[in-house]
C-alpha positions in Angstrom: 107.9 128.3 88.0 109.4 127.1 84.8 111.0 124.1 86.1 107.6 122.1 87.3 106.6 118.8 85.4 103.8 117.8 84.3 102.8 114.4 86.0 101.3 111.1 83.3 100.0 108.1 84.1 102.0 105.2 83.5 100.3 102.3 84.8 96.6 101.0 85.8 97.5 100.2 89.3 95.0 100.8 91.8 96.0 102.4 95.7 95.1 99.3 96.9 97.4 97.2 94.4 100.3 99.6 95.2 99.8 99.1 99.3 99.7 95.7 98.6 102.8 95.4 96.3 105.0 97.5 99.0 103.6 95.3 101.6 105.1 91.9 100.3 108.1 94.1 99.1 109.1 94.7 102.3 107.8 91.0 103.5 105.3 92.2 105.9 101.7 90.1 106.1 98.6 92.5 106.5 98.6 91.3 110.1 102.6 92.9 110.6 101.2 96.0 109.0 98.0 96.1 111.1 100.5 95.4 114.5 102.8 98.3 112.9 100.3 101.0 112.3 97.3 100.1 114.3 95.2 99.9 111.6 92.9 96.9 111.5 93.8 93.9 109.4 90.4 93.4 107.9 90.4 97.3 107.1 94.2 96.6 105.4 92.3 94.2 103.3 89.7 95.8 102.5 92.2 98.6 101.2 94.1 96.3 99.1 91.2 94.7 97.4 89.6 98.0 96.9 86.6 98.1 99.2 87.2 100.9 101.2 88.7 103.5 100.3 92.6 104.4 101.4 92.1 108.2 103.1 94.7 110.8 103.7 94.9 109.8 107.5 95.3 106.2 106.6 97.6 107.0 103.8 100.3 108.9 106.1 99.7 106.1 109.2 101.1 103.2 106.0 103.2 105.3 104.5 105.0 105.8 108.1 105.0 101.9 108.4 106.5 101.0 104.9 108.7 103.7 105.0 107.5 105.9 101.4 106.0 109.0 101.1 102.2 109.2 101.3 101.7 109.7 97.7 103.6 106.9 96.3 100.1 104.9 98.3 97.4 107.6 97.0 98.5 108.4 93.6 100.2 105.1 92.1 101.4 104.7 88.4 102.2 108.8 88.0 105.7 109.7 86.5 106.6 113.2 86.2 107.4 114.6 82.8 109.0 117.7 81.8 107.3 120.1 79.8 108.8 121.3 76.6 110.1 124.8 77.4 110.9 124.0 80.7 
């Protein structure tokens, strides 16, 4: 148990900024994504401009299409840090 890390923020990114960013990363339009995960495109925008809100279901269904783990979409901006003594 000694070797955990504590997590800090390093940004002010939003969920729906980081879906967005990873999005045109990869060079997919909201519509590709939407065809990919089945997901609505007005829902996708909704997500990136941060009027609805992401979900865990939601989270796993993008984070299978763009290829990260869930929590790089739900929890943007984190580092992990060790803690002293560790």
């Amino acid at each position: 148990m000694g070797n955990h890390r504590k997590a800090k923020k390093r940004a002010a990114v939003s969920v729906g900024e980081s879906v967005r960013t990873i999005r045109e990363l990869q060079k997919l339009s909201q519509n590709e994504l939407a065809r990919r995960t089945g997901i609505p495109q007005p829902t996708i925008s909704a997500i990136e401009n941060g009027r609805i809100r992401l979900g865990v279901e939601r989270a796993k269904v993008l984070a299978r299409a763009l290829t990260c783990h869930p929590a790089v979409l739900v929890f943007p901006g984190w580092e992990v840090e060790l803690q002293a003594g560790a």
